[in-house]
N, C-alpha and C positions, 0 to 999 in steps of 0.2 A: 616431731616432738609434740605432743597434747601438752597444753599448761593448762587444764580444766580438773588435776585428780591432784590437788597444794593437800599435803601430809606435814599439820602446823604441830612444832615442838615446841610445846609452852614450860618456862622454870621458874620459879619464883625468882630465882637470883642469879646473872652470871655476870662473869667480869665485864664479857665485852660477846654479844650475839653472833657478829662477826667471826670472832675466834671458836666457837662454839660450831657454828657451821662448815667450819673447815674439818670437819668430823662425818660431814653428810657427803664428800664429795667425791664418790664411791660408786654409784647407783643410778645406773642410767637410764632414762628415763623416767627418775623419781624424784621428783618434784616437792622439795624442803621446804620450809618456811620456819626458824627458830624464833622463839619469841619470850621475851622476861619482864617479868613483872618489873626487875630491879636488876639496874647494868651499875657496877661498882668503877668498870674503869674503860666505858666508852669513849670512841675517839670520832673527828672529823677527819675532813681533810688534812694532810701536811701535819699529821701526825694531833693535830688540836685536840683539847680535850671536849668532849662531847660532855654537858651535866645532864644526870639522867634523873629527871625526878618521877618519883610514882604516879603512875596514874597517865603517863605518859605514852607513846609507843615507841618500844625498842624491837627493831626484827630484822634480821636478816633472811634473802633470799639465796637458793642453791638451784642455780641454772645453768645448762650446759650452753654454753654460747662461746663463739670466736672470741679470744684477744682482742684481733685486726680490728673485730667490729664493735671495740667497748663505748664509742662514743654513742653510737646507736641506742647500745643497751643503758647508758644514761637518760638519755633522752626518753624512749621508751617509759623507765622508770618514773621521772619527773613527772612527766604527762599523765601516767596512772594514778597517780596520787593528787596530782591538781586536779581530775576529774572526777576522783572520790569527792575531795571537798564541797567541789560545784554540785555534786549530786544532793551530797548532807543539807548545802545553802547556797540555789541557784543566784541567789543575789551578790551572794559575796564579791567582792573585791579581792580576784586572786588571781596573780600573774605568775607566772615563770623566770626566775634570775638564772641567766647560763653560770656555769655549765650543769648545776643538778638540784638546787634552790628554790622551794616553791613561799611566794611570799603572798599573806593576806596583810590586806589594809595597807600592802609598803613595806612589812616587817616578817621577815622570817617565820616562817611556821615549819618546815621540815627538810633539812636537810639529810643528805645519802653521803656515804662511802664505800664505793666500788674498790674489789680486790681479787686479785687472782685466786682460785684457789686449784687445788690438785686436777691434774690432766685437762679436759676441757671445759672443765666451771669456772663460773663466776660468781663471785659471792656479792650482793646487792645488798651492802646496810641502810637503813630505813628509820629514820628519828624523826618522828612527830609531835611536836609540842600539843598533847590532847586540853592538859585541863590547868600548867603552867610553863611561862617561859624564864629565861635565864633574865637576870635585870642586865642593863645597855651596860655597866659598863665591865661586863662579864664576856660578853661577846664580840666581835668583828663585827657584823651587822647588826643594825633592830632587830628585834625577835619577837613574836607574840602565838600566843595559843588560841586553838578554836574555841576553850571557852571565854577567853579574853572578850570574843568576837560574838557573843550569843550563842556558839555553834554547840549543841548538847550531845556528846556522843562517849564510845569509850574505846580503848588500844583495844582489845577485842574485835570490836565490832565496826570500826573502822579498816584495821584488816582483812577483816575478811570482804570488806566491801572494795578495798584494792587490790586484792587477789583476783575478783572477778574484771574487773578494769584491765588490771596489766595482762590479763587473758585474754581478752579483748584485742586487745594492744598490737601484743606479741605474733594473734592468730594475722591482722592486718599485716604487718614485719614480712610475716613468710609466706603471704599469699598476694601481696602486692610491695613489696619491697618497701624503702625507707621513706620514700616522696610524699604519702596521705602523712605519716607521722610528724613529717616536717613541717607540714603546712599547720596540724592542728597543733603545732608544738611554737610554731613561730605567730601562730592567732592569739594564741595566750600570752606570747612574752613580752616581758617591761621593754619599753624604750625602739624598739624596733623602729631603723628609720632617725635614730635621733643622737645624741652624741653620748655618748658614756668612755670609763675610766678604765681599764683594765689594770691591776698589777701583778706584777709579776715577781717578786723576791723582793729586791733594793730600787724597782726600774716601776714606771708608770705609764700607760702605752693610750693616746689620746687617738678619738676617731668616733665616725658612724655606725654605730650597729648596722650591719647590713645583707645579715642573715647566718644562716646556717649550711654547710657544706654537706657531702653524701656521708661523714663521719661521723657528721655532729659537732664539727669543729666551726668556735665561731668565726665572722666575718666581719673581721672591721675594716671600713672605706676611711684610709687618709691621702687626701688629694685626688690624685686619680691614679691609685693605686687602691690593690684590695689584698688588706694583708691577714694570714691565716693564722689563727690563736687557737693551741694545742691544751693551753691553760694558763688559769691567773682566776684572780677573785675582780669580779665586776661591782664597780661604784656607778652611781646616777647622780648628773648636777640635778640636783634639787630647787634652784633659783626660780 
């Protein structure tokens, strides 16, 4: 597969990009990118509502990639877009929250929602806070935008600057497997090494961050045990 020839679908308005690209998922070898000005009825994870303000980025990606290996392709993602930012503002203060979370300053800047789509795609949604964030108590986590941050840029052209990254990326994935991506995915993430929160529905799962598996699935160390998290939203003691 080449990921170097993204054929970007731009709308002024759609409900939700995501659903839109489950239109693209046909074409082998060809390489989608939908993208809107204005999402009416975007979502997160666990069904959450995504706000989508203009001026924003909303896009989903159309890749053919394993199921088996959707952790991978999280990561992958996360990574592409936390190196956009670094590129935009080498200085930034921008880490990595598992499982798909890229935060500057501490606070949410872009979240993804991965989803199956027809035969062997995956469809990668892609939510960047460009020029506003959702106020706290709107959302699960802090949230803030890169222009919160000084960062001057636009959903355009941000885009296309993570198109060429996750090509990047993706060319590494298939030419040296998942091992360089883990490292440079666990160089960037918060709290590595350190105690953090997982939850999980009604349950809260305490322990060490203590890496990332060949999945992508996280690793948290309690006692001496090392127990494997398929999913849950990660908190930081803060103290």
């Amino acid at each position: 597969m080449k990921y170097d020839d993204w054929h970007i679908l731009r709308f002024e308005e759609l409900a939700s990009t995501n659903d839109e690209a489950q239109k693209y998922c046909r074409k082998p070898g060809y390489l989608t990118a939908v993208k809107a000005k204005r999402q009416t009825a975007g979502r997160g994870r666990l069904g959450r509502k995504w706000l989508s303000y203009e001026g924003n980025l909303f896009c989903s990606l159309v890749l053919e990639f394993e199921l088996q290996a959707l952790g991978q392709l999280v990561l992958v993602s996360a990574l592409s877009v936390l190196e956009t930012v670094k590129e935009l503002a080498p200085a930034a203060n921008v880490q990595l929250k598992w499982p798909n979370d890229v935060l500057l300053n501490g606070a949410k800047v872009c979240g993804m929602l991965l989803e199956k789509g027809a035969g062997d795609y995956m469809i990668v949604g892609i939510g960047v806070n460009i020029v506003k964030a959702p106020d706290r108590a709107e959302t699960l986590y802090p949230a803030t935008a890169l222009a919160d941050c000084g960062i001057r840029t636009t959903a355009d052209a941000f885009l296309e600057r993570c198109l060429h990254k996750l090509t990047e990326n993706m060319q590494i994935l298939e030419r040296e497997g998942i091992a360089p991506l883990r490292r440079k995915w666990l160089n960037n993430a918060k709290n590595v090494g350190k105690e953090i929160t997982v939850r999980q529905d009604n349950r809260e799962i305490k322990g060490i961050f203590a890496g990332l598996d060949d999945s992508g699935n996280l690793l948290l160390q309690q006692e001496n045990a090392i127990k494997t998290i398929l999913a849950g939203d990660v908190f930081y003691d803060e103290k």
